[in-house]
C-alpha positions in Angstrom: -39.5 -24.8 -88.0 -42.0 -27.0 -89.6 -44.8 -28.3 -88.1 -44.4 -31.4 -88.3 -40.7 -31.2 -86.3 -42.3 -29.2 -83.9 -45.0 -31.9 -83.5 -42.0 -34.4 -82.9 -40.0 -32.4 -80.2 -43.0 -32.2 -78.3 -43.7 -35.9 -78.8 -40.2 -36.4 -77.6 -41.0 -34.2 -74.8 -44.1 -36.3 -73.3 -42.6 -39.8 -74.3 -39.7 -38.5 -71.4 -42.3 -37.4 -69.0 -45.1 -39.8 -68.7 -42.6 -42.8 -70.1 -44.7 -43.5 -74.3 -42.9 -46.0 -75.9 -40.8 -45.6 -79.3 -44.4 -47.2 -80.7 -46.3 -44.9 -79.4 -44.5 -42.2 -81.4 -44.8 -44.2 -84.1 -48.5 -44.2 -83.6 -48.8 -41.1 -83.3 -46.6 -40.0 -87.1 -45.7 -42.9 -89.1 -42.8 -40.7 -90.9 -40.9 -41.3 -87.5 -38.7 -44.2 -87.9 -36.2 -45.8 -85.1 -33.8 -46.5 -88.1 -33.1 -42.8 -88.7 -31.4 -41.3 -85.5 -30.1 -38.6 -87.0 -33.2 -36.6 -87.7 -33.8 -36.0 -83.5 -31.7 -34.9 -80.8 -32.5 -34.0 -77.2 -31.3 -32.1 -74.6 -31.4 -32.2 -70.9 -32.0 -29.4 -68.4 -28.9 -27.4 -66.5 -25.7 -26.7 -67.6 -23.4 -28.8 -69.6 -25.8 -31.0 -71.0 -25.2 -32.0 -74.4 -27.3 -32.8 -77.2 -28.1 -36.7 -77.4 -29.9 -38.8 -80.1 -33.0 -39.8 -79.0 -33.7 -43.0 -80.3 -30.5 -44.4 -78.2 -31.6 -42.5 -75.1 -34.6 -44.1 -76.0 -33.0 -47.6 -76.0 -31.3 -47.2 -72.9 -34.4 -48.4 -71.0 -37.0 -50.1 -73.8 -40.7 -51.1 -72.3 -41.8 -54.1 -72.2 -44.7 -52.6 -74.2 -42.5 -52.5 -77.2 -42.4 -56.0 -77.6 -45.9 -56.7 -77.2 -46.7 -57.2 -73.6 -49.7 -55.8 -72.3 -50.2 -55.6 -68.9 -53.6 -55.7 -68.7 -53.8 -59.0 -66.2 -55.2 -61.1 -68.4 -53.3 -62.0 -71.5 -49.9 -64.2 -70.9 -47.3 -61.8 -71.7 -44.3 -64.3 -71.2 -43.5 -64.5 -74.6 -43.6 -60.8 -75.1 -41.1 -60.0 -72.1 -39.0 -62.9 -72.9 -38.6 -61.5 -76.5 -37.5 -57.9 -74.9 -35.4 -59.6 -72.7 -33.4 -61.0 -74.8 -32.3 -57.8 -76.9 -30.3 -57.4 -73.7 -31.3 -53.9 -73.1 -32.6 -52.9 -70.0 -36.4 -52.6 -69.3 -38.8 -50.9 -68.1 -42.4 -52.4 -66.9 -45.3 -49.6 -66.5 -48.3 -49.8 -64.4 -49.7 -53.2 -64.9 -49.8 -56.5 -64.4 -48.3 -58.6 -66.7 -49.5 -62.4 -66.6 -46.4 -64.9 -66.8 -46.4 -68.5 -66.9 -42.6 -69.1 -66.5 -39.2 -67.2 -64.9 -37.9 -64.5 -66.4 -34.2 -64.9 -67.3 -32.2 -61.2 -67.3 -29.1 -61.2 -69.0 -25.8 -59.8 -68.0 -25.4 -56.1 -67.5 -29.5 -56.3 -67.8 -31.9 -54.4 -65.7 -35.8 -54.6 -64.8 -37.1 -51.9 -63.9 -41.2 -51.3 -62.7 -42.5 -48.2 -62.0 -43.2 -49.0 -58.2 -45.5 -51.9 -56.9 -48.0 -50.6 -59.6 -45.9 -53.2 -61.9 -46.8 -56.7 -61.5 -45.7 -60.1 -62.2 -48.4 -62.1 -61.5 -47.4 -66.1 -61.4 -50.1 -68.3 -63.7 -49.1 -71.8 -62.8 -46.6 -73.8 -60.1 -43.0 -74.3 -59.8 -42.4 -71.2 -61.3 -40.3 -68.4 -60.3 -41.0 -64.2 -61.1 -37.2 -64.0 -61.9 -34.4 -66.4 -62.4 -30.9 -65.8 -63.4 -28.4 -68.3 -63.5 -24.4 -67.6 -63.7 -25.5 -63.6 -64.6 -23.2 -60.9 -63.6 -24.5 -57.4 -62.9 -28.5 -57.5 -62.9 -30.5 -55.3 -61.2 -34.2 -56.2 -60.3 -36.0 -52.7 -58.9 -39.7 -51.4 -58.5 -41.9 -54.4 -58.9 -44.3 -56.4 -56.9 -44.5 -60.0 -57.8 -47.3 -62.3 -56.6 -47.4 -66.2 -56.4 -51.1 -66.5 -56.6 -50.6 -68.8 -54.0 -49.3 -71.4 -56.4 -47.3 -74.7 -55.5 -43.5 -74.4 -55.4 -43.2 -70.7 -56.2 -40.3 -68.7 -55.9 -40.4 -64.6 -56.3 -36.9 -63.8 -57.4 -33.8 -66.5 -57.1 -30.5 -66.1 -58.3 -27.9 -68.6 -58.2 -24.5 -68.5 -58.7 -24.9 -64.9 -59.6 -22.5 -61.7 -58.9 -22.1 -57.9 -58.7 -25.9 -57.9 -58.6 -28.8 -55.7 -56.4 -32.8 -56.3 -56.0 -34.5 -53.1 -54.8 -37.5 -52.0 -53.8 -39.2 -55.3 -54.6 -42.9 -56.6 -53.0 -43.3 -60.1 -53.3 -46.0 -62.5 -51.8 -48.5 -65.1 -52.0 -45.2 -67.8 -52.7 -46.0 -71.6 -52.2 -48.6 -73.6 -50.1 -48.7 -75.9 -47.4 -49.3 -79.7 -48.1 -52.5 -80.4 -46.5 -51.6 -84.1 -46.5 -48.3 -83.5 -45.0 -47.6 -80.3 -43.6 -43.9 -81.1 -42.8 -42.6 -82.2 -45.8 -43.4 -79.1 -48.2 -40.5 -80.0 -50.7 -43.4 -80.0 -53.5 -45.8 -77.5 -52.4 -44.0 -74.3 -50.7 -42.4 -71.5 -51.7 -39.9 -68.9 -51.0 -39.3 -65.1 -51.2 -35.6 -64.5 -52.5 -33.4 -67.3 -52.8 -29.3 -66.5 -53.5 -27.9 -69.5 -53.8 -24.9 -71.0 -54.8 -25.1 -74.6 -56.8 -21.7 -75.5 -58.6 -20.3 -72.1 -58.6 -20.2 -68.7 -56.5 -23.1 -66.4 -55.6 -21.2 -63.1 -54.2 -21.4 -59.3 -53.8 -24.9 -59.0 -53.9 -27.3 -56.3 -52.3 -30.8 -57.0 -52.0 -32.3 -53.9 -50.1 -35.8 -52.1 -49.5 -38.0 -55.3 -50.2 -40.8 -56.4 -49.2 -41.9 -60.2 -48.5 -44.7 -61.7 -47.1 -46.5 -64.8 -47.0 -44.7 -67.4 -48.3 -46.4 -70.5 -47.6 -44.6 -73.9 -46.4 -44.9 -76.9 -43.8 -41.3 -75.8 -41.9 -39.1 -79.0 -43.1 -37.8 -77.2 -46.8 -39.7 -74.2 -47.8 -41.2 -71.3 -46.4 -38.0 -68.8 -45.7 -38.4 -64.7 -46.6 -34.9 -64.2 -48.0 -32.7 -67.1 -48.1 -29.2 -67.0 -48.5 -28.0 -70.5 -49.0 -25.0 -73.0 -50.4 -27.0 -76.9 -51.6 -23.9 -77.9 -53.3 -20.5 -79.8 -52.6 -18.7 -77.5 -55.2 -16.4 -75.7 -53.2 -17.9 -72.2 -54.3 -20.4 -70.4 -52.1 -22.5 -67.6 -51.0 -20.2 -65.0 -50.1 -20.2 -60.8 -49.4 -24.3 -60.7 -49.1 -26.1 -57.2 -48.0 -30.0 -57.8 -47.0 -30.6 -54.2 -46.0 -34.1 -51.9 -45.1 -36.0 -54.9 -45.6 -39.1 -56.6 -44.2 -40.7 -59.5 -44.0 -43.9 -61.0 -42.5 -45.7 -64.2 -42.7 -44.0 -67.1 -43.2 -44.1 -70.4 -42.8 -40.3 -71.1 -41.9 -37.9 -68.4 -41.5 -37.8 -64.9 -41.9 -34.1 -64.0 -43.2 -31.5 -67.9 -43.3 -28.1 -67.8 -43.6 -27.0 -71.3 -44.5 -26.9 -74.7 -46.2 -25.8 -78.1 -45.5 -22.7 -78.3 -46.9 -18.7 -78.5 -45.5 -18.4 -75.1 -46.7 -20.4 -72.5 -45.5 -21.4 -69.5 -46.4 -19.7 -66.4 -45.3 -19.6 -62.7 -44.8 -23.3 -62.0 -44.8 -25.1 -58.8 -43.4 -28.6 -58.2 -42.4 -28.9 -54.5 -41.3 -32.1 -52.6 -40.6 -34.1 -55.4 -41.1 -37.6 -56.3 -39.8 -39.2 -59.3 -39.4 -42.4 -60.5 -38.0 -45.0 -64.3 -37.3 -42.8 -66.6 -38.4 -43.1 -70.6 -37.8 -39.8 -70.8 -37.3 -37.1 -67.9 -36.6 -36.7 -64.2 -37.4 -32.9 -65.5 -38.6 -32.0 -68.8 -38.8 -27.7 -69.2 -39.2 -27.3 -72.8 -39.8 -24.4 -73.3 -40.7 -22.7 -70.1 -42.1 -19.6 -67.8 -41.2 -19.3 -64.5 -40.7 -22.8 -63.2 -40.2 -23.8 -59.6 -38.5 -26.7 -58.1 -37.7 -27.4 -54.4 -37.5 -30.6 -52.7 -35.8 -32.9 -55.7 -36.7 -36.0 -56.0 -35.2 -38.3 -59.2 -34.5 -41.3 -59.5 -33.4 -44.0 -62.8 -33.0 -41.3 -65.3 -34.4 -41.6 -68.6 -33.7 -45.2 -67.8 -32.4 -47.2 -67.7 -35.6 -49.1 -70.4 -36.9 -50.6 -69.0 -40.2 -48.9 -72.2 -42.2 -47.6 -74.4 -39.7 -47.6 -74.9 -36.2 -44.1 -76.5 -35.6 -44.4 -77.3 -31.9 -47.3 -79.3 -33.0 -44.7 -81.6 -35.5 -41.5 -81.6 -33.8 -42.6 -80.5 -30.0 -42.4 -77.5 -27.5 -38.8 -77.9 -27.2 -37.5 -77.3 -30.8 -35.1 -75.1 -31.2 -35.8 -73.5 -34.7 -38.8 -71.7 -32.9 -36.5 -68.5 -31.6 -35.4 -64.8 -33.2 -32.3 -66.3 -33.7 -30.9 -69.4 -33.8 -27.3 -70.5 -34.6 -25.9 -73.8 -35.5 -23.7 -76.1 -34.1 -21.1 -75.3 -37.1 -21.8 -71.7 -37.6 -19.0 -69.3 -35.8 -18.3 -65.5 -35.8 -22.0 -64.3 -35.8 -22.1 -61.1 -34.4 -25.5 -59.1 -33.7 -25.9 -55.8 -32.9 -29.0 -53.1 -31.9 -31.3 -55.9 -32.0 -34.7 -56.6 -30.4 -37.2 -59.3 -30.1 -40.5 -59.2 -29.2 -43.3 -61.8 -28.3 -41.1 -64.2 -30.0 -41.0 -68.2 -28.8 -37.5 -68.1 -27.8 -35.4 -65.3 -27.7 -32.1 -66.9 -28.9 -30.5 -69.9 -28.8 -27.0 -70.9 -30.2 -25.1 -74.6 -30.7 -21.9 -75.1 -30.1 -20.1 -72.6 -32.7 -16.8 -71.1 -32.7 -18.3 -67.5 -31.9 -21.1 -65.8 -30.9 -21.0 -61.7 -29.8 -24.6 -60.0 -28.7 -24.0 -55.9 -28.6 -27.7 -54.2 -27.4 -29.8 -56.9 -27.7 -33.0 -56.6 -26.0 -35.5 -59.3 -25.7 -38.8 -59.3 -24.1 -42.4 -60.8 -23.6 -40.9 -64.6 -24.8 -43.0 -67.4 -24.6 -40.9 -70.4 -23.3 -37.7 -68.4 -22.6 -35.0 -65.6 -23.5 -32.4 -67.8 -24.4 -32.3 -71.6 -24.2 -30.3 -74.7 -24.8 -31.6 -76.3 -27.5 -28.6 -78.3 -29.3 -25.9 -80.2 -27.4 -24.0 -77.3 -26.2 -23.4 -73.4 -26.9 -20.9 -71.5 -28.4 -17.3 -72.2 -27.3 -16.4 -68.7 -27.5 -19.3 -66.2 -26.3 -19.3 -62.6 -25.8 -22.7 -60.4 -24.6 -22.5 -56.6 -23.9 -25.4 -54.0 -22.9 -28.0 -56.1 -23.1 -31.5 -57.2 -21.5 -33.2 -60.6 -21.4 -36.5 -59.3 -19.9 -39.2 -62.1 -19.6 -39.8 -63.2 -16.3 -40.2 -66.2 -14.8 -38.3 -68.4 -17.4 -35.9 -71.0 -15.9 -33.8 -72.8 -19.1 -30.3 -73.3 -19.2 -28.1 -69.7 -19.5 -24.6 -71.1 -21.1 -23.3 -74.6 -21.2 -19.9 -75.9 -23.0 -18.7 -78.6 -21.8 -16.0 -78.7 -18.6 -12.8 -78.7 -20.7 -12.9 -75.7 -22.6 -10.6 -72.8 -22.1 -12.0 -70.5 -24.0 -13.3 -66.9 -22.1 -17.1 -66.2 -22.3 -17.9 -62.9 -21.1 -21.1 -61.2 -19.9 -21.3 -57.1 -19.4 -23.9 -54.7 -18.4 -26.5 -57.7 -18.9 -29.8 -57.7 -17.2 -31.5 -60.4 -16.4 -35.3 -60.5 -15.5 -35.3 -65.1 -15.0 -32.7 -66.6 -13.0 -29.3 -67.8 -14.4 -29.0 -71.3 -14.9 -25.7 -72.4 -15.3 -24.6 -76.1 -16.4 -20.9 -77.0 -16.8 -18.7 -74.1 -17.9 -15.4 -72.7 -17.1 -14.1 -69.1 -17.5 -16.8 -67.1 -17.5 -17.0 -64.0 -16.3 -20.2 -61.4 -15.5 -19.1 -58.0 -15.1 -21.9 -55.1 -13.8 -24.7 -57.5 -14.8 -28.2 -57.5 -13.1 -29.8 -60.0 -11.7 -33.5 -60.0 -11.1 -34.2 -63.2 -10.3 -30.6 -64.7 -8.9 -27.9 -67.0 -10.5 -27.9 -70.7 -10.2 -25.2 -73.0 -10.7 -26.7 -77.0 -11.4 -24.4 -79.1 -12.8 -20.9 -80.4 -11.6 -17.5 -79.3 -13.4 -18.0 -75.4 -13.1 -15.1 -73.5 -12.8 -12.8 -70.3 -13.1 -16.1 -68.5 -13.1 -16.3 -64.7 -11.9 -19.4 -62.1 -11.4 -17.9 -58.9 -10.7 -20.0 -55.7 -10.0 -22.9 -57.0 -10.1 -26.0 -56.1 -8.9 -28.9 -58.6 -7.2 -31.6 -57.3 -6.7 -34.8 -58.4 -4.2 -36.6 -61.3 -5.7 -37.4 -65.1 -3.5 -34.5 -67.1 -2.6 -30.7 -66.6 -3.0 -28.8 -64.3 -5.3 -26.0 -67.0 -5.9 -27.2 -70.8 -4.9 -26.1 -74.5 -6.2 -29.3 -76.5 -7.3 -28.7 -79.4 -5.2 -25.9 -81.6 -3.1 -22.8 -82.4 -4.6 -22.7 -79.6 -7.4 -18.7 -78.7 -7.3 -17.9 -74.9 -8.2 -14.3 -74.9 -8.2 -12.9 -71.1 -8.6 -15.5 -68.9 -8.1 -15.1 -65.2 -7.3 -17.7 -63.2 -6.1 -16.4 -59.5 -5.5 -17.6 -55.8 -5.5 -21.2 -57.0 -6.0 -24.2 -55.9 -4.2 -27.0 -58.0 -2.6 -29.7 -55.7 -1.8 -33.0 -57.3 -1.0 -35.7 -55.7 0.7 -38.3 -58.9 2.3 -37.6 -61.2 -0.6 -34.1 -62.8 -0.9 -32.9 -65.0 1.8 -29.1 -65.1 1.5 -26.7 -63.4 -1.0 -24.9 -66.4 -1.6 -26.1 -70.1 -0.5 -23.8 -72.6 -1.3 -24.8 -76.3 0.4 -22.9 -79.4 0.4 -20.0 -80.1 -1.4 -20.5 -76.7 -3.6 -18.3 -74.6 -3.5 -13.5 -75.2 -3.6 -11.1 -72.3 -4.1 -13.2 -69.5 -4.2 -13.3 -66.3 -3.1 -16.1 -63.8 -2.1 -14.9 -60.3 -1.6 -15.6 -56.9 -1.2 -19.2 -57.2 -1.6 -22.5 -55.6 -0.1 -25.0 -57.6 1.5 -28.2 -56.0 3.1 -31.7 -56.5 3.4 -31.9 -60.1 3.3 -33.9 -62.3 5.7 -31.8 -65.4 6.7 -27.7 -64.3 6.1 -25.7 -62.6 3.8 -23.5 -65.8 3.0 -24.8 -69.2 4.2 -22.6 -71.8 3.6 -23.0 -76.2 4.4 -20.3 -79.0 4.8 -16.8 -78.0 3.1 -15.3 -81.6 4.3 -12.8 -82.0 1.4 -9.0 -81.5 2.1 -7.3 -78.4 0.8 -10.1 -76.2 0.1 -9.2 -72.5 0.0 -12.5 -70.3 0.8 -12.0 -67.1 1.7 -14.7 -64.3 2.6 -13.3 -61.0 2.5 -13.3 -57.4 3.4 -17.6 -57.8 2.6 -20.6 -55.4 4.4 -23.2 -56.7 5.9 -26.3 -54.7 7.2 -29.8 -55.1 8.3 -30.1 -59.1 8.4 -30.8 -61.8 11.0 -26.9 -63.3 10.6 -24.0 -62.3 8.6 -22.2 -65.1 8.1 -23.7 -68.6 9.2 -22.0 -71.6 8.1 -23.4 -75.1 9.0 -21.0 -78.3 9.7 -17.0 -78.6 8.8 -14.7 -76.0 7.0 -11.2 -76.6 5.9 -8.6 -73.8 5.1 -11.4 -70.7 5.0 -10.3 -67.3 5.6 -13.1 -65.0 7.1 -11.2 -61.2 6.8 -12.2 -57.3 7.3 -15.9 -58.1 7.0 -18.3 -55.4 8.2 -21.1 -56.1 10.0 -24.1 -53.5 11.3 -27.4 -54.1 12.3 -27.7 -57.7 12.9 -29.8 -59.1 14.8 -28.5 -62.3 15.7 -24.8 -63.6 14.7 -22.0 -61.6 12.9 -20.3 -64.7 12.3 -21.9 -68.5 13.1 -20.8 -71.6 13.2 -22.5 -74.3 14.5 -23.9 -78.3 13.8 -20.0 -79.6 13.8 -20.2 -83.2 13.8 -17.1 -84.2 12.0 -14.1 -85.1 14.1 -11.4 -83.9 12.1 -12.8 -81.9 9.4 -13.2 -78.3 11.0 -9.4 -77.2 10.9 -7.4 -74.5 10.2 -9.7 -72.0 9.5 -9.1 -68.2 9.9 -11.5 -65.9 11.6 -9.0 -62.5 11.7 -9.7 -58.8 11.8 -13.6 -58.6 11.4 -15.8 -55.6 12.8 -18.6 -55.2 14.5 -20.3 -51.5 14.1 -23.2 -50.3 15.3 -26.7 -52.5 15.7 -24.8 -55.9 16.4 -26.3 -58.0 18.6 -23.9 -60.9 18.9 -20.6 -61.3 17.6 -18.6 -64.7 16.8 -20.0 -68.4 18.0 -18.2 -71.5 17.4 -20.3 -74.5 18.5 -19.3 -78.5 17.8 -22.0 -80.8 18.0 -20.4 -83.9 18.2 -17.6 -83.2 16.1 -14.0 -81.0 16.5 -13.0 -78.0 15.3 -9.0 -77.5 16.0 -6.1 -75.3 14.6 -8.6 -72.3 14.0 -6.9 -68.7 14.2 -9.6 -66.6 15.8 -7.6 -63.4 16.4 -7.6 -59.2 16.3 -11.6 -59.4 15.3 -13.3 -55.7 17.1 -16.3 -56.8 18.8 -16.6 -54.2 20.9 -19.9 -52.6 19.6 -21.7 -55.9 19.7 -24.4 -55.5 22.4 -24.9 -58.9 23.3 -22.5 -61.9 23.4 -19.4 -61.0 21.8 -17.9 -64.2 21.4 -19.3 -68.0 22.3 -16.7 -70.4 21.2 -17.8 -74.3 22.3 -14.9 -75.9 20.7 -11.4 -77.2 20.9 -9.8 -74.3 19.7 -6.2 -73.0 19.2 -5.5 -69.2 18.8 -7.8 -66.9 20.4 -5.6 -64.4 21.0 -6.2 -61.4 23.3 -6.2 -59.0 21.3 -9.8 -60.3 20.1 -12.2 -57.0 21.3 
């Protein structure tokens, strides 16, 4: 072997391990030339591998360096990249930073490769972008760091209209600024991280994953978002089959991760998985207006609560609703989030009136104004949340509102709640094994076909279940195998006043602890109102049941009373003359600790047609039964 072959395969050698360039070789011994393959073949390690030419497994990844570009953060090596671009190879950035003064435009099939965040794009002048591809099928941006500089109206990487694509293991930051004449309207000044976009044709199948992005400058009206995925066009393509995976982002001045746009179609099928996100102006994820968007194992924390660009409540008030970990549009429907938690955020979550909502393990904790609030005209007409925990205390916004004609099912399972449960008008909703810390309150008119079932109240001031005010009409309601347990707190289990409560049923329910009654209940003077308490414990209160003024058609059945110090069951303040009829006090029981059984006391008014009959009194200590009304069917067999 000659030497200077040897000296060649050892060149060939390094330029594969520490990544020299085909000029470098060339530096090194003129006599090798690119044009003559044939003279030098490599082969890899392990078995199998074949001998290759080694000028085209050089070419399969040329450097930048090879066309001139320097890296040396100073000289503008645009030209120089842009020239290796467009040999349509793939290429390979080492350690540097290379100075650019416009995007850089891969071609199909073309990939840009750095060797880690040691490879820089560092942005010279405004409105510029790091990368921009435009109608390019199967690029791949990996290993780079790109940096804004802080300059007006930057962008780090955007694709439109792009397919069959991934960005990987990507830093960028330092995108936009904020308008110090007008911070809202950053249209000219902002920037943005990643922005896949469709305008005029289809953005789809694309996989951004293991980036990094962090302060993007903006006012909040336009700019400002971490990873945007986004249709600004009327074409009827859009954004479609999206992956945002491993990433994080931190520092923005609008939102952290958007799925969206403002046109008729929306995009759709869009996934955000293992995902972090953290001081945003705005939201952690902002869907307005897309279709089909999951979250998996995300994690937010100081969104809507960081005013390092832009303090939005400052602009648009303390009640906006983009200030939240996630917010979802009035046209947005089948979002579905899963292992998710907020922390320290300005609102938890707050939803419009889309077609579909569905929260799996969502926790959310330490919120500023509340864990979930109203904030557009209604919420989702369909509405589904499961093992979950809102656990800021103290916070009184609206829980669910839609409207008193819809017919859709909203269910609520193994939720806990640390604020009480405001509910405006609603029908068929249904709480199953929730927990209430701080009670459920129902303030609005038009509620109905609502159910909590197993669930558990625990001690806290005031009532577990209570109406707001006079007047507010719960028609439906069903109360049963929920427990009441309060321990010098909680006054009643359920309170329902005037004109509250019509066709409901409360059954087979624990109530104990309390320190007025179990279930109080005021003025039920409509006709044909069907309440029935039934087959419910109640231990260690002042009253069981106490009801004030008229009933109509109410059915009080196997109830269980111990240790009570006054009433089991009271009636009394019956001032209308007709009202008071028909009711059905049957088969109750009186154990152990009962002072007085069953009184029945008009004031001025009449109570008639009552059924008062095989109740078991005999435990009760004091007065078993005090009945100072007109009343037909006591029967004997009373104990």
């Amino acid at each position: 072997m000659s030497t200077s072959t040897l000296f060649f395969r050892i060149a060939v050698i390094a330029h594969i391990l520490v990544g020299l360039s085909v000029s470098d070789l060339r530096a090194q011994n003129p006599s090798f030339v690119e044009s003559t393959p044939s003279v030098f073949n490599f082969t890899a390690g392990g078995s199998g591998a074949q001998a290759r030419n080694v000028a085209f497994k050089l070419d399969e990844f040329r450097s930048v360096k090879d066309y001139g570009a320097t890296g040396d953060g100073s000289t503008d090596d645009t030209q120089a990249i842009r020239v290796a671009i467009a040999t349509g190879a793939s290429l390979y950035f080492p350690p540097g930073t290379y100075n650019i003064s416009g995007p850089l435009r891969p071609k199909d099939n073309q990939k840009l490769l750095g060797a880690g965040w040691n490879s820089i794009l560092s942005l010279q002048h405004d409105d510029s972008s790091g990368v921009m591809a435009d109608g390019r099928t199967n690029i791949g941006i990996h290993q780079l760091k790109i940096d804004g500089n802080g300059k007006k109206l930057t962008e780090g990487i955007r694709l439109t209209n792009c397919r069959y694509s991934v960005i990987s293991d990507v830093w960028i930051t330092n995108m936009g600024t904020v308008n110090p004449s007008s911070p809202t309207n950053d249209n000219t000044t902002g920037g943005v991280g990643i922005l896949l976009v469709s305008i005029g044709g289809e953005c789809a199948w694309i996989t951004v994953e293991r980036c990094r992005v962090d302060h993007i400058a903006a006012g909040g009206n336009y700019k400002g978002d971490g990873i945007e995925v986004a249709d600004y066009d009327a074409d009827s393509a859009t954004v479609h089959d999206v992956v945002v995976r491993n990433c994080r982002v931190s520092t923005v001045g609008r939102h952290c991760y958007t799925a969206g746009g403002n046109m008729p179609q929306k995009p759709y099928a869009i996934l955000f998985e293992n995902c972090y996100g953290e001081k945003s102006a705005l939201d952690w994820l902002d869907v307005e207006d897309a279709q089909s968007v999951r979250v998996v194992n995300g994690i937010a924390k100081r969104c809507g609560n960081d005013q390092t660009y832009f303090n939005p409540a400052s602009a648009y008030g303390a009640n906006y609703g983009l200030l939240a970990a996630i917010a979802v549009g009035n046209a947005s429907g089948k979002v579905e989030v899963s292992g998710f938690s907020a922390d320290s955020c300005y609102l938890g979550w707050t939803a419009g009136g889309s077609t579909s909502v569905e929260l799996d393990h969502v926790t959310i904790t330490n919120s500023t104004r509340a864990d979930y609030a109203l904030t557009l005209a209604n919420h989702p007409t369909t509405i589904t949340i499961r093992n979950s925990a809102f656990l800021t205390p103290g916070k009184t916004e609206v829980f669910y509102y839609d409207g008193s004609g819809s017919t859709t099912p909203k269910l609520f399972s193994n939720v806990v709640f640390a604020s009480p449960v405001r509910m405006s008008t609603s029908a068929n909703v249904r709480f199953d094994l929730c927990r209430f810390g701080a009670g459920i309150i129902f303030q609005a008119t038009g509620i109905k076909n609502m159910e909590l079932n197993g669930c558990l109240f625990t001690d806290f001031p005031g009532a577990g279940v209570s109406w707001s005010g006079y007047n507010k009409k719960t028609d439906n309601l069903v109360i049963q195998n929920c427990r009441f347990l309060g321990t010098g707190q909680m006054t009643h289990g359920v309170l329902a006043i005037w004109e509250s409560l019509y066709h409901s049923k409360i059954s087979d329910n624990v109530f104990s602890g309390l320190t007025t009654a179990g279930i109080g209940h005021a003025n039920m003077a409509g006709d044909s109102l069907v309440f029935d308490l039934l087959r419910n414990r109640f231990s260690n209160m002042p009253t069981g049941i106490e009801l004030s003024q008229a009933t109509k058609y109410m059915r009080i059945s196997g109830n269980n009373f111990e240790s009570i110090s006054n009433w089991a069951i009271l009636q009394t303040t019956i001032s209308s003359p007709t009202s008071n009829l028909d009711n059905q006090i049957i088969e109750n029981i009186a154990g152990g600790g009962v002072a007085n059984g069953i009184k029945i006391e008009n004031l001025t008014g009449i109570s008639d047609y009552l059924m008062i009959l095989g109740n078991n009194m005999r435990k009760v200590t004091g007065v078993k039964y005090n009945i100072n009304a007109n009343v037909n069917g006591i029967n004997t067999n009373n104990l």
